[in-house]
DRENMI-548068 format. One line per 10 residues: number of its first residue (from 0); for each residue z, y, x of N, C-alpha, C. Coordinates in steps of 0.02 Angstrom, whole numbers, plus 50000, padded with zeros to 5 digits. Layout:
% residues N
NUM	Z:Y:X:Z:Y:X:Z:Y:X  ... .
***
This chain:
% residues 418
0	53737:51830:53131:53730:51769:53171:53722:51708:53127  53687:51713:53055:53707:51661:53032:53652:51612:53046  53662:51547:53037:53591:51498:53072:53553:51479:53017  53509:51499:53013:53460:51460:52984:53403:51422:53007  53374:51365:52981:53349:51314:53004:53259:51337:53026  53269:51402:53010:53177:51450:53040:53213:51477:53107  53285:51488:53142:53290:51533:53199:53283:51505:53250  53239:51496:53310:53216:51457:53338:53283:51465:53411  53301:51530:53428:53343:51541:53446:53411:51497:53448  53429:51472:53376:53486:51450:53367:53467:51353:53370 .
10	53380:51346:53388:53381:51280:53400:53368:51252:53454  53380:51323:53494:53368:51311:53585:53439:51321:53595  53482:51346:53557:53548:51335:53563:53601:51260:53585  53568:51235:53514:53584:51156:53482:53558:51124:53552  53496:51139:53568:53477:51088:53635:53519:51083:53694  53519:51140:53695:53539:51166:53753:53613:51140:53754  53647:51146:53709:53724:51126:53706:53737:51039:53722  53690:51015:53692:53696:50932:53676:53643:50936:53760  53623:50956:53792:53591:50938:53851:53630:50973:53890  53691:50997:53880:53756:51010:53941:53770:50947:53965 .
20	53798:50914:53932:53811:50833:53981:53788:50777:53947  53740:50768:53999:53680:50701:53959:53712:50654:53958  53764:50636:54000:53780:50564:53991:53801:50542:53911  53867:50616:53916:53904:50602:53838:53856:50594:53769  53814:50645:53772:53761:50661:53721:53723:50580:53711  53689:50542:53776:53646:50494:53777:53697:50451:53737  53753:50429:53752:53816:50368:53750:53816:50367:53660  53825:50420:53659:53843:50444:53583:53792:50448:53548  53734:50458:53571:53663:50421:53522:53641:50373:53513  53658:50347:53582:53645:50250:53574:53683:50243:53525 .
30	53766:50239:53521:53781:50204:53483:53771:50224:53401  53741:50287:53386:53709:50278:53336:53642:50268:53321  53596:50261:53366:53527:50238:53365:53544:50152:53352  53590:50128:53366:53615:50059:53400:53635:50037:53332  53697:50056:53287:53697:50074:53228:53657:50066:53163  53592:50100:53172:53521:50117:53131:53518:50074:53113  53483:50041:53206:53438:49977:53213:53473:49928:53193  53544:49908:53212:53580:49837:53177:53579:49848:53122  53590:49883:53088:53585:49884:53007:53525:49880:52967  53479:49920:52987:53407:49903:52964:53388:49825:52986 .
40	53383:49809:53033:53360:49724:53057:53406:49710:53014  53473:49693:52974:53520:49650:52945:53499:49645:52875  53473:49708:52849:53435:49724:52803:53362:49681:52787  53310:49700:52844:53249:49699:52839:53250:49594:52858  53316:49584:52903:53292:49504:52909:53329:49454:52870  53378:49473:52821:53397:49450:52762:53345:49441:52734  53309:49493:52695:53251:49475:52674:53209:49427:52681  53191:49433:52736:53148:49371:52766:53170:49329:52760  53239:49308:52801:53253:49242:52796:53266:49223:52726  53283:49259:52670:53284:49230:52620:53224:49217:52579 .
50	53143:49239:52597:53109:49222:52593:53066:49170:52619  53099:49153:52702:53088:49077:52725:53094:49018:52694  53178:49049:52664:53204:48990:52622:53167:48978:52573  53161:49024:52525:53134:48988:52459:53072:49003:52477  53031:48994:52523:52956:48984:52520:52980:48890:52533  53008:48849:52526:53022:48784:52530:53009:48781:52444  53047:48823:52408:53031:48793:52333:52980:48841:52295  52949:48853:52327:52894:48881:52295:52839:48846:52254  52835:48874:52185:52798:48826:52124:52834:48783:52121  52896:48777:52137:52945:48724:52085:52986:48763:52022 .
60	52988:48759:51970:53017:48781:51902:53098:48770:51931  53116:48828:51922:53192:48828:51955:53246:48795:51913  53244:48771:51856:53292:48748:51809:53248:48687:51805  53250:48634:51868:53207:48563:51857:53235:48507:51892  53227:48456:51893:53239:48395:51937:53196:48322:51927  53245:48273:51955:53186:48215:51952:53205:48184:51960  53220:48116:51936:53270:48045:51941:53202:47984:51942  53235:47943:51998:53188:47878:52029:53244:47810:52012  53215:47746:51993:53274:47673:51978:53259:47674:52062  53297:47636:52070:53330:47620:52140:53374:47551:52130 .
70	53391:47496:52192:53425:47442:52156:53502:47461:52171  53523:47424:52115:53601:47429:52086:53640:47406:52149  53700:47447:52144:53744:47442:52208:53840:47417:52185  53823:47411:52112:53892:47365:52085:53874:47313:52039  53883:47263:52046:53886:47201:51963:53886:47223:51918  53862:47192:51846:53866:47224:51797:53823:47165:51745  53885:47162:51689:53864:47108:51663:53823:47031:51648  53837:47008:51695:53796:46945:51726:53765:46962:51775  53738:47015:51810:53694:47046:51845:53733:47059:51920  53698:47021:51973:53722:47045:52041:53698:47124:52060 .
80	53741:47142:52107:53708:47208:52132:53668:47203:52170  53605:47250:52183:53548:47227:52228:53484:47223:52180  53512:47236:52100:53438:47190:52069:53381:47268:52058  53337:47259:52060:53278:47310:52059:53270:47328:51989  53268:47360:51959:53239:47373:51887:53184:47427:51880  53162:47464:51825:53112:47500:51826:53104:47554:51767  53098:47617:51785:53112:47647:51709:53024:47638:51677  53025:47647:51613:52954:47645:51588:52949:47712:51524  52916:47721:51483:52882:47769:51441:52955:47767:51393  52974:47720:51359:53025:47711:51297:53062:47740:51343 .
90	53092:47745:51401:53151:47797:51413:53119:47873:51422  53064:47877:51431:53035:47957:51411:53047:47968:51354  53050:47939:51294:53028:47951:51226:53098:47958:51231  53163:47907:51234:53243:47910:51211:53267:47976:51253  53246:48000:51313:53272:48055:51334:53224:48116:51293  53167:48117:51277:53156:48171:51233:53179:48203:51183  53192:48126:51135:53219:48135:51075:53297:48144:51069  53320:48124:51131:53405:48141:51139:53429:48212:51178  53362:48242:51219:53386:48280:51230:53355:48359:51217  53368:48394:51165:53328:48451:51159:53346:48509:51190 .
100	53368:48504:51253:53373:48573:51292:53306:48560:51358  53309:48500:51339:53263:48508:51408:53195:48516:51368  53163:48550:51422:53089:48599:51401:53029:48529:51410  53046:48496:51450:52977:48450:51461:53018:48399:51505  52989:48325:51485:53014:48272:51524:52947:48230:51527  52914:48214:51612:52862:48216:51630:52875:48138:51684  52841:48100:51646:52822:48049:51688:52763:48050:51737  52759:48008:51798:52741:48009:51835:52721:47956:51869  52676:47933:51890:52648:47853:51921:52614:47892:52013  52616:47844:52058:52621:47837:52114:52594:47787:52152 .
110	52550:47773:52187:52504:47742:52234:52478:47743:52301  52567:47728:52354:52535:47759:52418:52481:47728:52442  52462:47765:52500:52409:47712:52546:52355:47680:52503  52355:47744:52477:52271:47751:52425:52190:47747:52487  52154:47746:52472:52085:47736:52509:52045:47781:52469  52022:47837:52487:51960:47888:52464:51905:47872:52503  51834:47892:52470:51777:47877:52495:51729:47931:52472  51685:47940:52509:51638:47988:52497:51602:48000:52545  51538:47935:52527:51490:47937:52577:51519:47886:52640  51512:47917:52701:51533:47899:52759:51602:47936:52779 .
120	51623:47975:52735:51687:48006:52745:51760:47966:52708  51808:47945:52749:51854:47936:52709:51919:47952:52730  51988:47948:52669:52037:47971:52694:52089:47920:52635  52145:47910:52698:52184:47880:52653:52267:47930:52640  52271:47904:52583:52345:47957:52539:52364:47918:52500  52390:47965:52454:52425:47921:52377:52390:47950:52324  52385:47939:52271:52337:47913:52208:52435:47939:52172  52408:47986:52127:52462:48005:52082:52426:48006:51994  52470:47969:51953:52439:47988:51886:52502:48014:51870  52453:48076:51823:52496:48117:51796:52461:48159:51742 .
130	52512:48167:51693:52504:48205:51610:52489:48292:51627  52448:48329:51584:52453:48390:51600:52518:48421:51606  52576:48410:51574:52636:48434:51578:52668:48445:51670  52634:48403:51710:52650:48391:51780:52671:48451:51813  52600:48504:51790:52617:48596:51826:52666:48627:51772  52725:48612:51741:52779:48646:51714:52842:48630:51758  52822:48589:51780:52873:48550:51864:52847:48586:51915  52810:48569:51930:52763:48579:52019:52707:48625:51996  52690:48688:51998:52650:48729:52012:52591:48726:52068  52546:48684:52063:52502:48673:52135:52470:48756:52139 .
140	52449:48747:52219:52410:48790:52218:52347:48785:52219  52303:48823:52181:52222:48801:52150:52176:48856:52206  52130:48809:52213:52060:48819:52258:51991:48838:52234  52020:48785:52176:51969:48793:52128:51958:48743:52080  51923:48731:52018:51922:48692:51952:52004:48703:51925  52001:48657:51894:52089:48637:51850:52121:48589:51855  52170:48565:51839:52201:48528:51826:52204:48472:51788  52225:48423:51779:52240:48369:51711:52256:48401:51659  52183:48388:51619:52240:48409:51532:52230:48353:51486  52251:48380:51438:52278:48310:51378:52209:48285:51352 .
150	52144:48292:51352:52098:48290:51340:52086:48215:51388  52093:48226:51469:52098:48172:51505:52130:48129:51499  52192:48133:51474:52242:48084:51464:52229:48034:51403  52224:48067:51363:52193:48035:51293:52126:47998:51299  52083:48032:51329:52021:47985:51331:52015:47947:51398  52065:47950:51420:52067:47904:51490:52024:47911:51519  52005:47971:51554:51934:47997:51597:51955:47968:51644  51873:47983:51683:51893:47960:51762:51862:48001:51812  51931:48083:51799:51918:48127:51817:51973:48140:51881  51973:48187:51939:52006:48198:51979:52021:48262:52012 .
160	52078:48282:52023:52106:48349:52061:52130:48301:52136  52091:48328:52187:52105:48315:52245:52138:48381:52284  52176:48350:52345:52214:48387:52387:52162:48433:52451  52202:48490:52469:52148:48541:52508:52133:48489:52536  52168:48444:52577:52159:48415:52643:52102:48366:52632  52100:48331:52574:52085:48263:52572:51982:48287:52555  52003:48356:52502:51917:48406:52503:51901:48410:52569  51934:48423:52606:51903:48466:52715:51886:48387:52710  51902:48349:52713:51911:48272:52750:51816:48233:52707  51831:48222:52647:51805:48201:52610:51747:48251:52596 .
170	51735:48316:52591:51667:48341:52577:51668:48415:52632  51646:48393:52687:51651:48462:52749:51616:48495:52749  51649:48574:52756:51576:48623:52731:51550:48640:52663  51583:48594:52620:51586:48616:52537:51634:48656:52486  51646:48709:52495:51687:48766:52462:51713:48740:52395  51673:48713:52367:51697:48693:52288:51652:48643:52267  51682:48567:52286:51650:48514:52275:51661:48476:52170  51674:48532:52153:51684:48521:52081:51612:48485:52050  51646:48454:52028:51562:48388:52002:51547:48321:52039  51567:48340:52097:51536:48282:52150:51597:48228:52129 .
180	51571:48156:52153:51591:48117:52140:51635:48064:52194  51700:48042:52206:51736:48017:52253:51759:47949:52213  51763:47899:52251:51792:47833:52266:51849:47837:52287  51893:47819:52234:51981:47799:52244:51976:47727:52232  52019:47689:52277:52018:47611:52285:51964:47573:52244  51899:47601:52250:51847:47565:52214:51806:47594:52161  51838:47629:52132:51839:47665:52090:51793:47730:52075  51749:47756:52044:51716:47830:52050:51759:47866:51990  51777:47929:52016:51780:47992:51987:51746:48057:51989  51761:48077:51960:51732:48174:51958:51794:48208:51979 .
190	51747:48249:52044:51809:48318:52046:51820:48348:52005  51879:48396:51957:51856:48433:51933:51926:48486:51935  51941:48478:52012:51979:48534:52050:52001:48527:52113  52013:48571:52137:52050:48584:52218:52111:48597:52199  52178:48561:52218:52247:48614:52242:52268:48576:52297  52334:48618:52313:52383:48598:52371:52436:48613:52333  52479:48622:52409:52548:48638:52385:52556:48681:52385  52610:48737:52335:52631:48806:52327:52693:48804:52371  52728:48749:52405:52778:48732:52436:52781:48701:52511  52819:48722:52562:52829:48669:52625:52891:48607:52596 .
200	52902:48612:52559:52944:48557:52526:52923:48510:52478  52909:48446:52492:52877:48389:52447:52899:48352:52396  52900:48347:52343:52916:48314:52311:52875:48248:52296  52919:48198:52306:52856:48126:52284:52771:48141:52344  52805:48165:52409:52740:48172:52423:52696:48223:52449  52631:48249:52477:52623:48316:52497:52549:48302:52432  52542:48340:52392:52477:48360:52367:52439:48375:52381  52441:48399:52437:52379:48413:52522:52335:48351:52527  52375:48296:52511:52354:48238:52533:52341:48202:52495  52328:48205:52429:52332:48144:52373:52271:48159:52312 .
210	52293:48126:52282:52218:48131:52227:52263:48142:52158  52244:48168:52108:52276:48173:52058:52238:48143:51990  52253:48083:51961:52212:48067:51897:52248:48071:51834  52220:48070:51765:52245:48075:51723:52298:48006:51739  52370:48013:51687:52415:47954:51683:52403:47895:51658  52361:47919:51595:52342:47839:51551:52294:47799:51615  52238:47850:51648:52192:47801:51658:52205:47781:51732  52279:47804:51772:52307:47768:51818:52340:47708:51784  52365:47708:51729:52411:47644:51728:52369:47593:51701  52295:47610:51696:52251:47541:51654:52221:47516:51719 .
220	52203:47552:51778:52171:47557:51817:52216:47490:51886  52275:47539:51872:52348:47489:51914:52394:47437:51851  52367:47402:51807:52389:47375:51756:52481:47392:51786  52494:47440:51765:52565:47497:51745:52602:47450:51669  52551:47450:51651:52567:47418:51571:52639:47499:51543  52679:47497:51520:52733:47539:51500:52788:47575:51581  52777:47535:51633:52829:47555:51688:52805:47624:51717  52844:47663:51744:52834:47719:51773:52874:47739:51841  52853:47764:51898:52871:47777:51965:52911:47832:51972  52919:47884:51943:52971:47940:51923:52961:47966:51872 .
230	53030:48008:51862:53036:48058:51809:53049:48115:51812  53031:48184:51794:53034:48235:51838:53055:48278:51765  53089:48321:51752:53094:48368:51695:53129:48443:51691  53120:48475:51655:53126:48550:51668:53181:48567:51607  53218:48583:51609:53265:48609:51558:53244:48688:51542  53254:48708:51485:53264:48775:51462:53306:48818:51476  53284:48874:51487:53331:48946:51519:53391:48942:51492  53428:48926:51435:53473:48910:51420:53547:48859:51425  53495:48789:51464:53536:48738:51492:53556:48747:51549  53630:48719:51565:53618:48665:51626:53603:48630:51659 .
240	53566:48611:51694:53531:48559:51706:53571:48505:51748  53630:48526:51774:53683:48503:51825:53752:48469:51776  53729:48474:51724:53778:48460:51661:53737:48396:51619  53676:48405:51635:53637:48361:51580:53592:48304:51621  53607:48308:51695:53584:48257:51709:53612:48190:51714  53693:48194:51739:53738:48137:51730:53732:48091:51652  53715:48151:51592:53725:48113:51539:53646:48082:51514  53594:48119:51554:53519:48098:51548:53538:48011:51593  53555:48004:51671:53559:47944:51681:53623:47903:51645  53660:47910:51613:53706:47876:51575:53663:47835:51519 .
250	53608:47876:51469:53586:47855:51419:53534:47783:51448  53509:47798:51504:53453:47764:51557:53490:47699:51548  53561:47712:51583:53592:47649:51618:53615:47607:51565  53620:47647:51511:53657:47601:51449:53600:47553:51418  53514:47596:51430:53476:47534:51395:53438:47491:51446  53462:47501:51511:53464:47441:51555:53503:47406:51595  53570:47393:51559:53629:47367:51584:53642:47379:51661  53650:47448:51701:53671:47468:51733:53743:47497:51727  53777:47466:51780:53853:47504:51779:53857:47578:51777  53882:47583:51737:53896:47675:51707:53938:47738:51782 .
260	53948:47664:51823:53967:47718:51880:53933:47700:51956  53896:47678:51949:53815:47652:51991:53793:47717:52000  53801:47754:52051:53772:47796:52062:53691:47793:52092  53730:47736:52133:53670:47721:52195:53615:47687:52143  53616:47668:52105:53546:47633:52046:53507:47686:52040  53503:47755:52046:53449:47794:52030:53450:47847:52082  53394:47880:52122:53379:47928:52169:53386:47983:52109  53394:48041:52120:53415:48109:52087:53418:48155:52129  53382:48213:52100:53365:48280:52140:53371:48332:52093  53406:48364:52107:53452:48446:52063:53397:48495:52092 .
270	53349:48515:52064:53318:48569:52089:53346:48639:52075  53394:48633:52008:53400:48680:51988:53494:48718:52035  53498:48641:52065:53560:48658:52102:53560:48682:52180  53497:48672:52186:53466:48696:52241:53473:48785:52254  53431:48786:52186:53429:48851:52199:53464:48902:52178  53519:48862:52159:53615:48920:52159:53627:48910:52214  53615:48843:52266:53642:48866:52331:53607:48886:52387  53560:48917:52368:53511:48968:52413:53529:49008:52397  53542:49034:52328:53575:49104:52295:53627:49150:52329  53676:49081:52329:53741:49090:52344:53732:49106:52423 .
280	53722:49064:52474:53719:49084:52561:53692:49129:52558  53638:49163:52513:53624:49244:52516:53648:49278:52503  53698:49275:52448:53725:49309:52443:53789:49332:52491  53817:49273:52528:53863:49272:52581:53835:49309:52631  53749:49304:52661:53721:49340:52711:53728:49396:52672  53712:49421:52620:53710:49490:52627:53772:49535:52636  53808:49485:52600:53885:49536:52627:53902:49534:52701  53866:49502:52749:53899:49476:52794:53863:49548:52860  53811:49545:52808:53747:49600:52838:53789:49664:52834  53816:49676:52756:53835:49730:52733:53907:49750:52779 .
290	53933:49698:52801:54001:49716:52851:53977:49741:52900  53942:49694:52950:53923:49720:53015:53876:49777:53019  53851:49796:52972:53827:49877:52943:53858:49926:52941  53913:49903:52902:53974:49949:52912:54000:49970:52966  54009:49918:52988:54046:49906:53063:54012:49981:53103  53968:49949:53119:53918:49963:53169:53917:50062:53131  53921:50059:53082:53906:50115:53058:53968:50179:53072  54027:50133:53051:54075:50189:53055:54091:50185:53145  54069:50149:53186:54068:50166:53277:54030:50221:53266  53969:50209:53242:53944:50286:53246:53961:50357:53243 .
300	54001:50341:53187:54019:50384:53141:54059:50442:53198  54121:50361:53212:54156:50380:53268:54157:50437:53324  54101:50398:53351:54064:50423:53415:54036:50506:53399  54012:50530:53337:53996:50581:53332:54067:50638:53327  54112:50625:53288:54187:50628:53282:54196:50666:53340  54211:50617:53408:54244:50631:53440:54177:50674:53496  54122:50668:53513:54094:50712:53540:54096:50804:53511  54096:50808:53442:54126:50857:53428:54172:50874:53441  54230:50853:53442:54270:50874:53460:54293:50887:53506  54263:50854:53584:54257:50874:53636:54208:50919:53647 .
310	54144:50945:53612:54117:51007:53617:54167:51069:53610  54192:51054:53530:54228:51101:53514:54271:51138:53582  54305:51080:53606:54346:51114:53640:54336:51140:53720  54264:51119:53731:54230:51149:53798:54193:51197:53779  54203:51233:53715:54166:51295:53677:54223:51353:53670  54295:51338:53681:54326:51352:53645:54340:51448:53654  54306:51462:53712:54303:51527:53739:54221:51550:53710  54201:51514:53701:54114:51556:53695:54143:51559:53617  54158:51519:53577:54174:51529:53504:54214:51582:53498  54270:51601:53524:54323:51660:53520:54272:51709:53539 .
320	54226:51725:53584:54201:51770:53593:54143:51787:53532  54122:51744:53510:54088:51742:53457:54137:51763:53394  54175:51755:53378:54199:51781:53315:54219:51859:53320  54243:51878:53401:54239:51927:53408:54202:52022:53396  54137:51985:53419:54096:52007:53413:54057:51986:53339  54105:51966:53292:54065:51969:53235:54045:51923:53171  54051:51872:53198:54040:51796:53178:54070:51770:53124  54039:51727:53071:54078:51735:53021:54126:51653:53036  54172:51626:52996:54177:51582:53010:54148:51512:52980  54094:51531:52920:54057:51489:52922:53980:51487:52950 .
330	53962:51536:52984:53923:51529:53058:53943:51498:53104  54008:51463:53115:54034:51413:53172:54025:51355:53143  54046:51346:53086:54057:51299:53068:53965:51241:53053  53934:51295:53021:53862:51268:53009:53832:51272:53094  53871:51283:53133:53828:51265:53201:53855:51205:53225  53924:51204:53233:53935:51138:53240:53919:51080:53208  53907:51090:53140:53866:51012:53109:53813:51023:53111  53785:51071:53128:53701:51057:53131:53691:51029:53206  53742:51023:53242:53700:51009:53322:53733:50940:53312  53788:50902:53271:53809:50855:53245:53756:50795:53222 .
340	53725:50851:53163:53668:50823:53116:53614:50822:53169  53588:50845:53223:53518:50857:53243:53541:50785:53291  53583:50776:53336:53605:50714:53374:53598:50638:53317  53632:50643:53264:53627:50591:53224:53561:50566:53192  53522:50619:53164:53441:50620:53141:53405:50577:53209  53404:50623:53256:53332:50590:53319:53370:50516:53331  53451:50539:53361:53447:50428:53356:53432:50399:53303  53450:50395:53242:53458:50361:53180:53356:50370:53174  53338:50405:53183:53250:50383:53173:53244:50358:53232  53234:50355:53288:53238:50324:53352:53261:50253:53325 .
350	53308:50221:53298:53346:50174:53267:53292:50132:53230  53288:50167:53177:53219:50150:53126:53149:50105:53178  53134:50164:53179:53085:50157:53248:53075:50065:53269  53154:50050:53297:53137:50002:53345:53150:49950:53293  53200:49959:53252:53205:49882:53186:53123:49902:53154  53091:49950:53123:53041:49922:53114:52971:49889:53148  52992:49906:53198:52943:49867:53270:52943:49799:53282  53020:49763:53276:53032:49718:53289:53035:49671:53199  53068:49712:53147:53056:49673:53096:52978:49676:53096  52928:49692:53120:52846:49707:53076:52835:49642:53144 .
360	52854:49624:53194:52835:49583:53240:52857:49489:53221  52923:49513:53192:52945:49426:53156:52919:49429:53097  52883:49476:53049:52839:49480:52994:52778:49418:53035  52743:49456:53063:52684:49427:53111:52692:49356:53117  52736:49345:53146:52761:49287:53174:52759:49232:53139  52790:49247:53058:52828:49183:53011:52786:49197:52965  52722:49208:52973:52669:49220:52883:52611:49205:52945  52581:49126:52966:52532:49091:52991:52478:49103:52937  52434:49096:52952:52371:49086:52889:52380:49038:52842  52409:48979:52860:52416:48926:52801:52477:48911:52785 .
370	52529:48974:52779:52572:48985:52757:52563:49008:52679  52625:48952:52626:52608:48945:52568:52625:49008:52526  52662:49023:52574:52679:49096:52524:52727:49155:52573  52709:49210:52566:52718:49288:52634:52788:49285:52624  52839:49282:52695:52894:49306:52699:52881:49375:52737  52911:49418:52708:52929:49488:52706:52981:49506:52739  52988:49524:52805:53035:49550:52862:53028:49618:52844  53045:49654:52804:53040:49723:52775:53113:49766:52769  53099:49820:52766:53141:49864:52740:53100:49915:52689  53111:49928:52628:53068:49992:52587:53092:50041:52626 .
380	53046:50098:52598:53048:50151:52629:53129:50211:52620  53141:50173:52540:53203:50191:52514:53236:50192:52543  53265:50108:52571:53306:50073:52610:53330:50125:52671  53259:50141:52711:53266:50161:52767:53278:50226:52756  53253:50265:52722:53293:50342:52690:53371:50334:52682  53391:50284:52633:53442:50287:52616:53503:50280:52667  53481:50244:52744:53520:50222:52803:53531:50294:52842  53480:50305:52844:53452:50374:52874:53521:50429:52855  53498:50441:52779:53540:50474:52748:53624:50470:52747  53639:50416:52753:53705:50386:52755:53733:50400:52840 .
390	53704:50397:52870:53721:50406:52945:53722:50497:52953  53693:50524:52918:53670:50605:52937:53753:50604:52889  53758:50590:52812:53809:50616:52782:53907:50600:52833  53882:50531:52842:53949:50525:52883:53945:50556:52955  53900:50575:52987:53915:50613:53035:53940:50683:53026  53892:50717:52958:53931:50787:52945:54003:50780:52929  54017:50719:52887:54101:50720:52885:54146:50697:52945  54112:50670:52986:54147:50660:53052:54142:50726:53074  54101:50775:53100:54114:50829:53137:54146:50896:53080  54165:50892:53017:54183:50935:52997:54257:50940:53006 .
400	54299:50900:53028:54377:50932:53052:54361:50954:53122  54319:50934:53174:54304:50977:53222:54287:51057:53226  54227:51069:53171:54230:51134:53154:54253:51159:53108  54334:51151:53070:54364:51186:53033:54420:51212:53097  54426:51165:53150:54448:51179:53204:54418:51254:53232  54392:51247:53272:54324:51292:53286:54324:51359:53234  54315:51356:53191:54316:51404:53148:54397:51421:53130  54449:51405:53148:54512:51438:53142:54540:51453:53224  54497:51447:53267:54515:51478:53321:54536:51560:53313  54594:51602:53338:54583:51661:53347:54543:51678:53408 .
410	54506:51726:53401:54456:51764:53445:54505:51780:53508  54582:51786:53494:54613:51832:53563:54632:51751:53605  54658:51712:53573:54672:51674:53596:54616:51620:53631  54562:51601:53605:54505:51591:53634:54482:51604:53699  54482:51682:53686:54454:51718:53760:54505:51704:53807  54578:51700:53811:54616:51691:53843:54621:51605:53876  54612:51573:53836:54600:51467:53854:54561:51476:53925  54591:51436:53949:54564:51384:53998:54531:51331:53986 .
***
C-alpha cells in the first residue's frame, strides 16, 4: 500500500478525502491561499512602492546637496537682520580648496521667466548657466546631442541644451533639432542637445522647461560679474556629507560676516540625507511586510494543523483497518501529508495566481509613458518559489504530529472507536 506519487488510485483517494466536507477543506484553503496572496502583494508592493519613492531622486548623485544665501535672520556685527547677501565664484574656489572630500563643487546661475523664440513659436522658462560638472549632480535625461562641456565654458559659446518640453513647444514635429538655432531673451544660440528630467523631483527648477547655457557665457550675457545663484556639490563615497555641510556653511558665513548660528541666512538641501531616510522607512516596510507574512503564514500553517487532525480522527477506523490488513506505518503517515501537501500547493498557487494579477495590474497603473523611470510591482520567480515552498514545508510540519498520531493507532483499537 505504499503511495507513490504515479498511483493514481491513491490520488483519487487524497480527493476524495479532502472533498468529504467542503466546507472545512474550502475554510482551510482560503486561509492559506489568503496567506500566499498577503505575503506575495507585501513582497511584490514593497518593491514598488519603494521604487515610487526613489523614482523622485532619480539622476540625483546620492552623496549630494545644495546651499542657496537667503537674508539673515540675527544681527551680526554692525549688520541688521534681514540684509540680502550673495555667494560668488571665490567661495567656490575657498570651499574647493578647504574641502577635499567633496568630489565636485558646482556653481550655478539662474534666470526665471526667460523668453525662447523660434520663428513664430515661443515659450517662456528659466535660462540656467551651468559648467560641465552640472551632470555629476543632476543626471538629465538625453534625447539627443550633449551636454555643456568645458570647451563651451572656456570659449564662451553660444551654445544650448534645451528642455523636452521647451523642443515640442519651440520646434514641432522635429525629432532632433540639433543645429537649429533659438532666441533666449534676444539672444541666438545653437542646439546642441535635448534632455529632461531623470526625476519627478526638481531641483532649482524642472529641466523640462528651461534652456541650459554654458556658465561663463550666462554671466557676460546677465552681467553676473563673480555672483552666483546656487551651489550644488557631491562628496565622495567616503564622506559625510551631513557632517560637512554645517562646516562648508560656517566657512561661507565667516567670509561674509554672517552669524555663525543664522541658520535661516542660507537654503540647504541634504540629498544625501534624503536618501538614508528612504532607506530607512524601507527598511521599516519591509520588516513590517515580513511580520504580517508571518502572521498570515503561521494562520495557515495553523489551519492545516488542525484540519489534520480532525481528518485523522474521522479516519480513525478506516486507518486501524488499514494497518490491519497490512499497512506499514509509514504508508499512513506519507498519506496524511501528502493530502496535507496537495491542499496547501493548489491554495498557495491559487494565492500566487491572484497577487500576481493584481501586483502586474498596479505595475500597469504607476509606469504612464512619461514616467521617468519603471516602478516594478514584482515578485521574482524565486521569491514566489521560495513562498510556495515555505507554506508546503510548514504545512508538512503542521500535519506531521497528526500522522505520527495516525500511525500509532492500534489496528484493534481503531476498529473498535466510534
Amino acid at each position: 500500500m505504499r503511495l507513490t506519487i504515479f498511483d493514481i488510485e491513491n490520488w483519487k483517494e487524497i480527493g476524495a478525502t479532502l472533498a468529504r466536507n467542503k466546507t472545512r477543506t474550502f475554510m482551510t484553503g482560503f486561509g492559506i491561499f489568503w496567506g500566499v496572496a498577503m505575503l506575495a502583494l507585501l513582497t511584490g508592493g514593497a518593491r514598488g512602492g519603494e521604487d515610487l519613492l526613489k523614482r523622485n531622486f532619480a539622476g540625483f548623485a546620492t552623496n549630494s546637496g545644495g546651499m542657496a544665501p537667503d537674508r539673515t535672520t540675527i544681527p551680526y556685527r554692525g549688520y541688521q537682520k534681514g540684509r540680502g547677501w550673495q555667494m560668488d565664484l571665490t567661495d567656490v574656489r575657498l570651499l574647493r580648496e578647504s574641502f577635499p572630500e567633496l568630489e565636485a563643487v558646482i556653481p550655478t546661475f539662474q534666470k526665471w521667466n526667460s523668453t525662447f523664440r523660434q520663428g513664430k513659436n515661443s515659450y517662456s522658462g528659466q535660462l540656467i548657466g551651468a559648467e560641465s560638472n552640472y551632470t555629476r549632480m543632476l543626471v538629465p535625461k538625453f534625447y539627443c546631442g550633449r551636454f555643456i562641456n568645458d570647451a563651451d565654458v572656456a570659449s564662451e559659446r553660444r551654445v544650448a541644451v534645451i528642455g523636452k518640453k521647451v523642443a515640442n513647444q519651440l520646434f514641432p514635429g522635429v525629432e532632433e533639432p540639433l543645429g537649429r538655432m533659438v532666441d533666449v531673451n534676444g539672444a541666438a544660440y545653437s542646439v546642441v542637445g535635448v534632455a529632461g528630467d531623470a526625476s519627478e523631483v526638481h531641483l532649482n527648477g524642472s529641466l523640462d522647461e528651461s534652456i541650459v547655457i554654458p556658465a561663463s557665457t550666462f554671466r557676460r550675457a546677465n552681467g553676473y560679474g563673480e555672483n552666483i545663484d546656487f551651489l550644488m556639490m557631491v562628496a565622495r563615497d567616503n564622506a559625510n556629507l551631513t557632517e560637512l555641510l554645517p562646516k562648508m556653511r560656517s566657512v561661507v558665513y565667516r567670509r561674509h560676516d554672517i552669524h555663525p548660528d543664522d541658520e535661516g541666512a542660507m537654503w540647504v538641501i541634504n540629498i544625501a540625507e534624503n536618501f538614508e531616510q528612504v532607506d530607512t522607512l524601507f527598511t521599516g516596510i519591509d520588516l513590517l511586510a515580513l511580520f504580517i507574512g508571518l502572521s498570515t503564514l503561521l494562520a495557515g500553517v495553523i489551519g492545516i494543523g488542525n484540519i489534520m487532525w480532525v481528518i485523522v480522527k474521522e479516519r480513525t477506523q478506516e486507518i486501524g483497518i488499514r494497518r490491519a490488513i497490512g499497512a506499514k506505518p509509514v504508508d499512513i503517515i506519507v498519506q496524511v501529508l501528502c493530502e496535507g501537501a496537495v491542499l496547501t500547493v493548489v491554495s498557495g498557487l491559487a494565492g500566487l495566481s491572484l497577487a500576481a494579477l493584481i501586483l502586474g495590474v498596479m505595475q500597469y497603473l504607476n509606469n504612464p509613458a512619461d514616467a521617468v523611470s519603471p516602478a516594478y510591482f514584482q515578485m521574482s520567480f524565486t521569491t514566489a518559489l521560495g513562498i510556495l515552498a515555505t507554506f508546503v514545508a510548514l504545512g508538512l510540519l503542521a500535519g506531521l504530529i497528526p500522522s505520527i498520531k495516525a500511525m500509532r493507532i492500534k489496528p484493534v483499537e481503531a476498529i473498535n472507536s466510534k
